[in-house]
MARKOLKE-636624 format. One line per field, with one value per residue (C-alpha): x, y, z. Coordinates in nm, 4 decimals. Layout:
BEGIN
X <- (X ...) $
Y <- (Y ...) $
Z <- (Z ...) $
! end
This chain:
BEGIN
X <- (0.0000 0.0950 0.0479 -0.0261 0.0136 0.4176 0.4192 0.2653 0.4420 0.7920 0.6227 0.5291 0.8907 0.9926 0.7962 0.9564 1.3156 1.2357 1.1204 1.3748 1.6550 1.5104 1.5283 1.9220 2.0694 1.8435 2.0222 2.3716 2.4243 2.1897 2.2473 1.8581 1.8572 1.6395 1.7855 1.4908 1.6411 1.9850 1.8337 1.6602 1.3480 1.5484 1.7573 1.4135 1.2924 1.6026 1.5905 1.1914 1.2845 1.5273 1.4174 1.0901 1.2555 1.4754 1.1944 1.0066 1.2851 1.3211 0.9368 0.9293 1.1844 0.9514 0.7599 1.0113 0.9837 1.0488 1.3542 1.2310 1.1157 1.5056 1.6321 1.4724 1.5907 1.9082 1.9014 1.7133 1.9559 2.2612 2.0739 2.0472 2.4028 2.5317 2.3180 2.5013 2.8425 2.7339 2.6204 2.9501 3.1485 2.9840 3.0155 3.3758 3.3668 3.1604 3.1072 3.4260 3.3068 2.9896 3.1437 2.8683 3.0412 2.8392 2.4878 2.1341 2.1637 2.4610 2.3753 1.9926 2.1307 2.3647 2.0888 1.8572 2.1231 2.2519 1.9201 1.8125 2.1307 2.0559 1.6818 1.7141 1.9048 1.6887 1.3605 1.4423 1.4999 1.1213 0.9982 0.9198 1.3209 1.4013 1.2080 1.3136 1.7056 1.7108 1.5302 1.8114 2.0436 1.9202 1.9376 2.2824 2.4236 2.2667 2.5559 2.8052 2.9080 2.9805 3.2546 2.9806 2.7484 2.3615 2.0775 2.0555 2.1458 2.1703 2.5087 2.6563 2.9564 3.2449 3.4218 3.8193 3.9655 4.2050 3.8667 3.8129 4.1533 4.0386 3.9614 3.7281 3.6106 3.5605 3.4052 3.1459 3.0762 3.0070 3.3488 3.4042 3.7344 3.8689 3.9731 3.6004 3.3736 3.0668 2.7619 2.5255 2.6271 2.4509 2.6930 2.5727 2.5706 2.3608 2.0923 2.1010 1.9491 1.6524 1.6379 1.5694 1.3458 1.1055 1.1974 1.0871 0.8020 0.6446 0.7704 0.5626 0.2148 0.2416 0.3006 -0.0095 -0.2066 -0.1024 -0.2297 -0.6064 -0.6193 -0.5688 -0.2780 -0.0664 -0.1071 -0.4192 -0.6658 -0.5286 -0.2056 -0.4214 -0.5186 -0.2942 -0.2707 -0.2477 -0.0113 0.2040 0.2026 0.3235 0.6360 0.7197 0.6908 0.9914 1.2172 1.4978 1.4718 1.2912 1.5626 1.8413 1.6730 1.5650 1.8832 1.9643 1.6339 1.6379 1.9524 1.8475 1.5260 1.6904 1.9669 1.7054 1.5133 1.8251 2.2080 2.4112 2.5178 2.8339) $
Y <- (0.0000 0.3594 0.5797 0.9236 1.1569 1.0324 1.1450 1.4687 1.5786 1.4913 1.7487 2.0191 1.9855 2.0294 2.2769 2.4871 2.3856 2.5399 2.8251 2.8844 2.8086 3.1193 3.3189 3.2260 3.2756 3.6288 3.6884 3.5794 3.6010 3.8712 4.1307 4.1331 4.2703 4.0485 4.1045 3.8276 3.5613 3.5678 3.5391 3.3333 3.3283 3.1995 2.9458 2.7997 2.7630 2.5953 2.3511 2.2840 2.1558 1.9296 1.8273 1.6984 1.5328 1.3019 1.2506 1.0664 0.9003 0.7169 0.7161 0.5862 0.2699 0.1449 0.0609 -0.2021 -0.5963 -0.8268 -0.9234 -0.8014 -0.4714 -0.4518 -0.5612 -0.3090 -0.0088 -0.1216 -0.0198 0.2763 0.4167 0.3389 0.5280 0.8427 0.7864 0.7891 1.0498 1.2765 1.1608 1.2754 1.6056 1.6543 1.5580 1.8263 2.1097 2.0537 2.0849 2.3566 2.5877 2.4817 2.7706 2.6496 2.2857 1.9865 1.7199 1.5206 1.6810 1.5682 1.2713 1.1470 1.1627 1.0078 0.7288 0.5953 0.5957 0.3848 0.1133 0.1417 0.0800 -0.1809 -0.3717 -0.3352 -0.4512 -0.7660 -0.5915 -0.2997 -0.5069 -0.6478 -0.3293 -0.2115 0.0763 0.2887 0.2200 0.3036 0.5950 0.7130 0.6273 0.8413 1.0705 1.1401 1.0850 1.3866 1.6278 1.5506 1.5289 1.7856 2.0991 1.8442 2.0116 2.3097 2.1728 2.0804 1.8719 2.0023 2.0766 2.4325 2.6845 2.4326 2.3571 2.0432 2.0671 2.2071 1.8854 1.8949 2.0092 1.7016 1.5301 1.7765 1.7118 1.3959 1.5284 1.3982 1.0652 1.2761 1.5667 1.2688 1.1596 1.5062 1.6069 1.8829 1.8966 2.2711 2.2552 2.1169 2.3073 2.2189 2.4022 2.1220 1.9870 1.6563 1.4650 1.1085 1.2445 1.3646 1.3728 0.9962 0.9747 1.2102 0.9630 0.6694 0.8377 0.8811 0.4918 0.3846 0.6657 0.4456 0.1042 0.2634 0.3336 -0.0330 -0.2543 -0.0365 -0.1231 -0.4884 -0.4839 -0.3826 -0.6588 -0.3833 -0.4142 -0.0543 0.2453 0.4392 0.5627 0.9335 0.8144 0.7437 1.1317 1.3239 1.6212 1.5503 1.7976 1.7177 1.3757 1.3756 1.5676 1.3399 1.0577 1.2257 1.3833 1.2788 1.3937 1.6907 1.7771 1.6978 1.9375 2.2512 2.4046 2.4489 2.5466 2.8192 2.9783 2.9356 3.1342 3.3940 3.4180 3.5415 3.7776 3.9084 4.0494 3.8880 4.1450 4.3039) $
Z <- (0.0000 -0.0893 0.1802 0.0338 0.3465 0.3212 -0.0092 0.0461 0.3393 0.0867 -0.1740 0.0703 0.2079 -0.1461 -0.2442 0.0825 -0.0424 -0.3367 -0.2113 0.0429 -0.2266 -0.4471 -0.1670 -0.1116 -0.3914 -0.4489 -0.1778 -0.1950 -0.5730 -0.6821 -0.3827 -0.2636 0.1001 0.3171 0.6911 0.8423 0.5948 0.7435 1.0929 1.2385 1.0671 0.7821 1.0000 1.1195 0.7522 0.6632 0.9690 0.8911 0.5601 0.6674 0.9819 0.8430 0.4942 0.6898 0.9697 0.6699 0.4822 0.8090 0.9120 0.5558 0.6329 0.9089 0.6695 0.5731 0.6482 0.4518 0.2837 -0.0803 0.0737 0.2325 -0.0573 -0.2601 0.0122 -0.0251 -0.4291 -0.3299 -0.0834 -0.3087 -0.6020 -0.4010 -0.2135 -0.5579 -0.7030 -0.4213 -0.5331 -0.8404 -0.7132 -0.4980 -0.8431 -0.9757 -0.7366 -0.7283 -1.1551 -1.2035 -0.8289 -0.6076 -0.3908 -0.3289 -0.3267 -0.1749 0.0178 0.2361 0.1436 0.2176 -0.0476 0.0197 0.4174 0.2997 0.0444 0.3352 0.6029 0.4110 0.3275 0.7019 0.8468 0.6072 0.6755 1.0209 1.0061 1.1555 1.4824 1.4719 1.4955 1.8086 1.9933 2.1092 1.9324 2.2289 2.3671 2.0481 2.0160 2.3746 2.2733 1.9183 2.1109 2.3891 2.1924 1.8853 2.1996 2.3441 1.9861 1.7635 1.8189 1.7903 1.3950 1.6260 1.8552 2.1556 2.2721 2.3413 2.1550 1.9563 2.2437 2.5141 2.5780 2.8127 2.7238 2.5166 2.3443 2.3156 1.9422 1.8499 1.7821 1.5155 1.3504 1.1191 0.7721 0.5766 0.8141 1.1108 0.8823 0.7581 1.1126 1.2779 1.3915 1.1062 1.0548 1.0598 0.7245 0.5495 0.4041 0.2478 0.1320 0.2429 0.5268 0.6940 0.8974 0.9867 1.3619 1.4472 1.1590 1.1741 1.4945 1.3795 1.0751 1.3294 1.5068 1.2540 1.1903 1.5511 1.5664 1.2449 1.4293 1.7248 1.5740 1.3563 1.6522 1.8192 1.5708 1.5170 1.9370 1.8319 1.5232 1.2895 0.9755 0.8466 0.9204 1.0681 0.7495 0.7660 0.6271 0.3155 0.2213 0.0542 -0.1659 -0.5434 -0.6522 -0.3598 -0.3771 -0.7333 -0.6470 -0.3287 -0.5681 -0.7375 -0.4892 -0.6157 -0.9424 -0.8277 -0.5511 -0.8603 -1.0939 -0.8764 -0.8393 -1.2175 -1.2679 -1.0227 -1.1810 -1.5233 -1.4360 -1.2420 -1.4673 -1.7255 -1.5054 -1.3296 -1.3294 -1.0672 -0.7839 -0.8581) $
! end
C-alpha cells in the first residue's frame, strides 16, 4: 500500500526547499537585502525543511519488512548515495566555492542502506526504547558540527579540538574537521538519529495497531494532496533538478550582484 500523506508531506517539504533556495541565492548572488532571511526566521525555515525530509525518509523505512522490501531499500539508498556523489562531483567541476560534500543525499542514500542492513538488529529493539534512545540521543548530539554537545542553544559541554583534527572521516561523522567546508552539510551524527526516530516513531504506531487486530497504518495516512504527492513521488529527481532550474530562471530575469 501507498500511503499518500508520506508522499505529500515529501512534496510540501519540497515545495519549501524550493522556495527557500530562491530566496538564497536572491540573496547571496543577486544582492537582494532580506535582513529576516539571514536570521533566524530563515535558520528555522532551513531547519523545517530538513528536519521533516529526513523525519520521513526514516518514518518511511519502518515501513520495511520483509527481505524483498530490504532488498529493494538497499538499491534505493545506493541510487540516491550515488546520485550525491554525483552532485559533490559536480560542485567541485563547475562551483568549487559552493562545493557539496556530504549533502542531504549522500547523508539520505547511506541511512537507508545502514538501516536496512541493520533490520534484523533494529527489529528487536522495542519501538518505544528506540524511540526514547534516538530521542536522547538527537538532543545531546545535535551541536556536535559546532565543537559541543547540546541541543541548539543548550550547551553540556564544550568537546576537546584534536577530535576535530580527522579530515574527511571525522568531517562525515560530525566532527568537522577545521579545514572542510561544504555548502550542504549533513553529517551522519547527528541527523542519523533524527532519521531513526522517525523509523521507531512508524515502528511505534504499527506494533499499536497490530495490538487492536488492525494491519498498516491508521486511514489518515491514506489522504494526501495531489499535486504534492506527485512531487514526493519524485524527490529525487525533483531535488536533482531545482537548483539548475532556479539559476536558469533567475539568470534570465536578473544580473548577478556586482
Amino acid at each position: 500500500m501507498r500511503y499518500r500523506l508520506l508522499d505529500t508531506l515529501r512534496g510540501f517539504s519540497l515545495v519549501s526547499m524550493i522556495l527557500y533556495h530562491i530566496c538564497w541565492d536572491l540573496v547571496h548572488m543577486y544582492g537582494f537585502d532580506w535582513p529576516w532571511f539571514m536570521k533566524t526566521q530563515g535558520y528555522l525555515w532551513q531547519q523545517s525543511i530538513c528536519w521533516l525530509f529526513i523525519f520521513v525518509s526514516g518514518f518511511c523505512q519502518g515501513l520495511k519488512r520483509d527481505e524483498r522490501t530490504l532488498s529493494s531499500a538497499c538499491k534505493r539508498g545506493l541510487v540516491i548515495m550515488v546520485s550525491g556523489l554525483l552532485v559533490t562531483a559536480a560542485t567541485l567541476v563547475f562551483a568549487p566555492e559552493a562545493k557539496i560534500i556530504f549533502g542531504v543525499l549522500f547523508f539520505l542514500g547511506f541511512s537507508i542502506m545502514l538501516t536496512a542492513w541493520l533490520g534484523p538488529l533494529l527489529r528487536k529493539i522495542p519501538a518505544k526504547a528506540g524511540l526514547l534512545c534516538s530521542t536522547i540521543l538527537l538532543f545531546i548530539f545535535r551541536n556536535i558540527n559546532e565543537g559541543n554537545l547540546g541541543f541548539e542553544t543548550i550547551i553540556l559541554c564544550r568537546l576537546p579540538d584534536f577530535l576535530y583534527e580527522h579530515g574527511l572521516l571525522g568531517s562525515f561523522l560530525g566532527l568537522q574537521d577545521k579545514n572542510f567546508s561544504s555548502a550542504d552539510y549533513f553529517s551522519f551524527i547527528p541527523w542519523y538519529f533524527l532519521f531513526i526516530k522517525g523509523y521507531f516513531i512508524c515502528r511505534n504506531l504499527l506494533q499499536k495497531r497490530e495490538t487492536k487486530g488492525l494491519s498498516g497504518l491508521p486511514a489518515v495516512f491514506t489522504k494526501g494532496i495531489p499535486v504534492l504527492e506527485t512531487l514526493g513521488q519524485h524527490s529525487l529527481l525533483v531535488y536533482l533538478l531545482h537548483q539548475p532550474v532556479i539559476l536558469l530562471i533567475l539568470s534570465l530575469a536578473f544580473k548577478p550582484a556586482l
